[in-house]
BAKOLTOR-20185 format. One record per atom (N, C-alpha, C): z, x, y; residue in three letters. Coordinates in steps of 0.1 Angstrom, whole numbers, plus 5000, padded with zeros to 4 digits. Atoms other than C-alpha are relative to their C-alpha. Example, Ala and Ser with C-alpha at 12.3 -4.5 7.8 and 13.67 -1.06 7.14 Angstrom:
REM BAKOLTOR-20185
500050094988Ala507851234955Ala500050095012Ala500049914989Ser507151374989Ser500849925011Ser
This chain:
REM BAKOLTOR-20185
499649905009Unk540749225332Unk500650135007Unk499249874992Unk543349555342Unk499250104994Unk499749835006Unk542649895342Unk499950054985Unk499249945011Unk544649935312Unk499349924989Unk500650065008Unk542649705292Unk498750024997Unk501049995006Unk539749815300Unk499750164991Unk499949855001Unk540650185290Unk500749964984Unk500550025016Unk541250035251Unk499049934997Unk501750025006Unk537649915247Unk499350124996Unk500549895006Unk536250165223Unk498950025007Unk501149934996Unk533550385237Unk499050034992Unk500849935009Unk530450495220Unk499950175013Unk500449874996Unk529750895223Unk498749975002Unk501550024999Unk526650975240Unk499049974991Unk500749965014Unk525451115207Unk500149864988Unk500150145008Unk526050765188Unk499249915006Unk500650124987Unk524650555223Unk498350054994Unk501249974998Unk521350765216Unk499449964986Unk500550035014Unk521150715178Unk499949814998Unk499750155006Unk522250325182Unk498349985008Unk501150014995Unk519050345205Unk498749974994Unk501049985010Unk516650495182Unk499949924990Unk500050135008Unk517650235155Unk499649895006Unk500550174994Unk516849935177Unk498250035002Unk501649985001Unk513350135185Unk499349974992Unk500949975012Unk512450185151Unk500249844996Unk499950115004Unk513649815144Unk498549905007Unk501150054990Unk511349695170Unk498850044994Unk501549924999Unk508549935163Unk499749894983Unk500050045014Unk508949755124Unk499849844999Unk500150165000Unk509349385136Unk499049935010Unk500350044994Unk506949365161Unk498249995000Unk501350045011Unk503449255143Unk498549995015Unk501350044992Unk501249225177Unk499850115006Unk500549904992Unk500949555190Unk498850054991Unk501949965003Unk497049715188Unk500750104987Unk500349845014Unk498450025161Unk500649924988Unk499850055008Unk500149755140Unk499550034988Unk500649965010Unk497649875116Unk499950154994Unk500049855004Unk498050265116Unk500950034990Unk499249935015Unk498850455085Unk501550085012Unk499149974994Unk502350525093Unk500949945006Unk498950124990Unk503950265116Unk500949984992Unk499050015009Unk505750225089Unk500350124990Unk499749875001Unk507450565077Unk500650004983Unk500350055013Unk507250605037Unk501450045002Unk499050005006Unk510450555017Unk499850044985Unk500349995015Unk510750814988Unk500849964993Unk499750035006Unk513250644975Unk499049884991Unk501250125005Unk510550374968Unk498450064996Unk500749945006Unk508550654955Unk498249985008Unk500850014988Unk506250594991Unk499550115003Unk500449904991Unk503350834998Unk499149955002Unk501350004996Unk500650775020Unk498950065000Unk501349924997Unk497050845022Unk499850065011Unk500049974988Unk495651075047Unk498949885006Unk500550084994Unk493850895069Unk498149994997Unk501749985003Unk489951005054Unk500549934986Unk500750065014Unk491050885018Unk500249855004Unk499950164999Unk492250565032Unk498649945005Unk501250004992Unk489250555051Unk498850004986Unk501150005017Unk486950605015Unk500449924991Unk499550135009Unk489050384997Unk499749885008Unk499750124995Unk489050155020Unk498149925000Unk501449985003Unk484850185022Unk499749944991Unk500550035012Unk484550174988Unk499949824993Unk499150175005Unk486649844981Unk499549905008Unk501550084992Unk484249685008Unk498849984992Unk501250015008Unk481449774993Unk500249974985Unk500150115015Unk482549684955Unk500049825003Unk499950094996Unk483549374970Unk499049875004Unk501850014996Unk480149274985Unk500749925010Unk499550094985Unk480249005017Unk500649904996Unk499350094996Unk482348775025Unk500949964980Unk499149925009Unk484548974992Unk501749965003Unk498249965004Unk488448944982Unk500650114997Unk499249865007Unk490349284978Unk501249975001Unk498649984997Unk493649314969Unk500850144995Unk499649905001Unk495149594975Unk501750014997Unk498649965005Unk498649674952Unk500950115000Unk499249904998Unk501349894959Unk499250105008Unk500949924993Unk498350044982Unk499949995014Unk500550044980Unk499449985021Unk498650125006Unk500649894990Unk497550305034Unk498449925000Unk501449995001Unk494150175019Unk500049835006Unk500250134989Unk495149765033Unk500350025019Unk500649954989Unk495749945067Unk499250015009Unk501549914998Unk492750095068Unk499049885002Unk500650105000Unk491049785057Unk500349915012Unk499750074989Unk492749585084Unk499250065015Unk500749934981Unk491649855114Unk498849984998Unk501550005001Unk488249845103Unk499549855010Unk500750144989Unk488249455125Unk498549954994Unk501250035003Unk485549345104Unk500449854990Unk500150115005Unk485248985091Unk499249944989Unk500750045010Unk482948995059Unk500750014990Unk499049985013Unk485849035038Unk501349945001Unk498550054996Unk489548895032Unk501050104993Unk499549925008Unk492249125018Unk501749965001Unk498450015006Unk496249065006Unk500750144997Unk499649915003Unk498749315004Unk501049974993Unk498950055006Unk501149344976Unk500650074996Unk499049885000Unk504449514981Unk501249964998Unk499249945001Unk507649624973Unk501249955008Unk499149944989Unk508949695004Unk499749905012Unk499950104994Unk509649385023Unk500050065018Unk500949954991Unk508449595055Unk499149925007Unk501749974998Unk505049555054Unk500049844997Unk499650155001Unk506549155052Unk499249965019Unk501050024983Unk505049225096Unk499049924995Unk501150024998Unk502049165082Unk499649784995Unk500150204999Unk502748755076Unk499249994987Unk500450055011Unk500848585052Unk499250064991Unk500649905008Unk498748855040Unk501050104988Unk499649915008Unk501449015026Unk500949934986Unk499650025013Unk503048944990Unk501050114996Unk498849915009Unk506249054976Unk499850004987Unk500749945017Unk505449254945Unk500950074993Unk499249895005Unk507749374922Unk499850034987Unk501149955012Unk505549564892Unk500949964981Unk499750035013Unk508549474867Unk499649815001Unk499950135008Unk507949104867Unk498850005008Unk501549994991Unk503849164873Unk499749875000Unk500750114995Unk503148814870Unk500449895010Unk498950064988Unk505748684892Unk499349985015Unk500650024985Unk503348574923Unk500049845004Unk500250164993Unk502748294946Unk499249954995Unk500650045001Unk501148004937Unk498749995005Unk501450024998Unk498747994957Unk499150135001Unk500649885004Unk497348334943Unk499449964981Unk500650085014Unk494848214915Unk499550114992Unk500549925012Unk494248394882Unk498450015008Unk501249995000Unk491048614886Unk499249955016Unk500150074985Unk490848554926Unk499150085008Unk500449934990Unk490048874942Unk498450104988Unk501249965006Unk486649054937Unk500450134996Unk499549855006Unk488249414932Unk501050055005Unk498349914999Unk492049544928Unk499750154999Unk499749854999Unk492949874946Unk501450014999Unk498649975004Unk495949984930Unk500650154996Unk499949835003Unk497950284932Unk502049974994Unk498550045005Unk501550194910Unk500650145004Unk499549914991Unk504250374924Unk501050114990Unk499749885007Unk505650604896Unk499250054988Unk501149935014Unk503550834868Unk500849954987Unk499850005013Unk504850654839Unk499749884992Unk500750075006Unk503450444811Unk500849885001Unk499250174994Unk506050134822Unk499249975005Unk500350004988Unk505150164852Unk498449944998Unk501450074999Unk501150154849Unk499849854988Unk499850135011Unk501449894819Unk500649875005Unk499950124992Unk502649634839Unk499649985008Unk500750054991Unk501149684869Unk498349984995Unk500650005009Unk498449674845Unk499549824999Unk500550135003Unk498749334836Unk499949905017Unk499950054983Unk499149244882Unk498849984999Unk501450004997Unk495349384880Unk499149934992Unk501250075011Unk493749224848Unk500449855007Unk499750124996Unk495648904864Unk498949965012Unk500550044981Unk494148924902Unk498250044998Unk501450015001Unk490849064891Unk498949924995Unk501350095004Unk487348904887Unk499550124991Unk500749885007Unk486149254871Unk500450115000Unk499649874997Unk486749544892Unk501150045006Unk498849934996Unk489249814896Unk500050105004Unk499749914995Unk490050054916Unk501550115003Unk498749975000Unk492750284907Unk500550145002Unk500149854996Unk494550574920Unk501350034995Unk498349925004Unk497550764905Unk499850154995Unk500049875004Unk498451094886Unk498750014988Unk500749965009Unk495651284862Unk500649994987Unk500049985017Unk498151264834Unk500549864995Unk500050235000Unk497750834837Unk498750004995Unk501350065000Unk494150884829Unk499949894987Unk500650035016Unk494150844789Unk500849865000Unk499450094999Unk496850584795Unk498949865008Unk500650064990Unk494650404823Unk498549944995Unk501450025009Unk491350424803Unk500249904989Unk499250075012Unk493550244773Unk500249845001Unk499550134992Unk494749974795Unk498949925007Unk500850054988Unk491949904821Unk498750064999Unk501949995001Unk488550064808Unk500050085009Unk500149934987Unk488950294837Unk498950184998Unk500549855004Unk486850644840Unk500350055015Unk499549934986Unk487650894866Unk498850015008Unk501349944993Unk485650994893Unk499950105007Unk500149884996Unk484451264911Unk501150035016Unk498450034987Unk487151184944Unk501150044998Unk498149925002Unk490351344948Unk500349955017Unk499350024990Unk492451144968Unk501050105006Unk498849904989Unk494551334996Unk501449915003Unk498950064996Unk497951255004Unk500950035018Unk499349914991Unk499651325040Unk501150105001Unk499149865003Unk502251525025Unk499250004985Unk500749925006Unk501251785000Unk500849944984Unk499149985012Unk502051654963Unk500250104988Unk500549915015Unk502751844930Unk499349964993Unk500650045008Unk501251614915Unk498349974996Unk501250054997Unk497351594907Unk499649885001Unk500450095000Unk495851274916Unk499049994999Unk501650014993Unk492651104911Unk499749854999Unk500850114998Unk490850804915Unk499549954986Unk500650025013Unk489350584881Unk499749875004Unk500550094999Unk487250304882Unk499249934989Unk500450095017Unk485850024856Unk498349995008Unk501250074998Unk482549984873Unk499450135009Unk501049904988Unk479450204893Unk500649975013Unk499349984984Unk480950384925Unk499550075005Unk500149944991Unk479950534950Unk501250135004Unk498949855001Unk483250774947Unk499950104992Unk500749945006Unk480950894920Unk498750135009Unk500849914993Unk478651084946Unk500050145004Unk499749845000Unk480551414953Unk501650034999Unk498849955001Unk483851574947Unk500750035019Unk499649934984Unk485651594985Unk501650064997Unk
């Protein structure tokens, strides 16, 4: 090849060379399911268009607790539209429990067989081999405050549960939530890592331990 030939082969500017970079990192950091933090809140960086906010890392950590302990040993949780609190559950490395994640956001697809593509308007739309009444207690936090919205993911949770529920969204879901799911609030106030407008709280169909103190 001349000279002259190679001097029409488009260039990238530095400033593009360093962004095409950063894309291949973040691609990597997204496709690559074996590294140790695979499980940290975060690795995967919320999308608000997909109306994505994470827990801080203490309520994932309390949710995540909790949904153990409803669960009892060698327990099913499935955690809905809820990565932060399956996460959580995953770092914890403990084997008396099994848990499923069911999302959206074909992402959090890293996580292989555990994870389930969930899309809250066609709630019953799952894999077969996810059996009516499977898991011992659904943690679900549906991803917009409105009565669609919880009403169908609604019927994901009466589907997947054996009883209990564990639910987290906006304070003005409760009377809605109680309507649908028997739910009563509790004394927990989930945190978010960015600050919302919106109040949230926790509601549950069964004796909790999130009942203990207000944090």
């Amino acid at each position: 090849m001349s000279d002259s030939e190679d001097d029409d082969i488009p260039q990238l500017s530095s400033h593009a060379l360093a962004a095409l970079q950063e894309f291949y990192a973040e691609q990597k950091q997204y496709t690559n399911p074996d590294g140790d933090d695979k499980y940290n809140i975060g690795i995967i960086e919320e999308n608000w268009q997909l109306s994505q906010f994470w827990y801080t890392e203490e309520t994932a950590l309390c949710l995540a607790q909790e949904a153990i302990a409803a669960a009892g040993k060698g327990g099913r949780i499935a955690c809905v539209s809820a990565p932060s609190v399956y996460q959580k559950l995953k770092e914890l490395h403990r084997e008396d429990f099994s848990t499923y994640i069911f999302e959206y956001d074909r992402r959090f697809a890293m996580y292989k067989d555990e994870f389930i593509f969930y899309d809250y308007n066609n709630p019953l739309d799952l894999p077969g081999n996810i059996a009516a009444h499977s898991f011992d207690i659904v943690v679900a936090d549906p991803p917009h405050l409105s009565e669609e919205c919880l009403r169908k993911t609604s019927e994901t949770i009466k589907y997947l549960t054996r009883g209990k529920v564990l639910l987290c969204t906006g304070a003005i879901m409760g009377e809605v939530a109680a309507q649908l799911l028997g739910v009563k609030v509790c004394k927990f106030i989930p945190d978010h890592a960015r600050n919302l407008a919106n109040e949230f709280c926790c509601y549950v169909n069964y004796d909790s331990g999130l009942d203990c103190e207000a944090i």
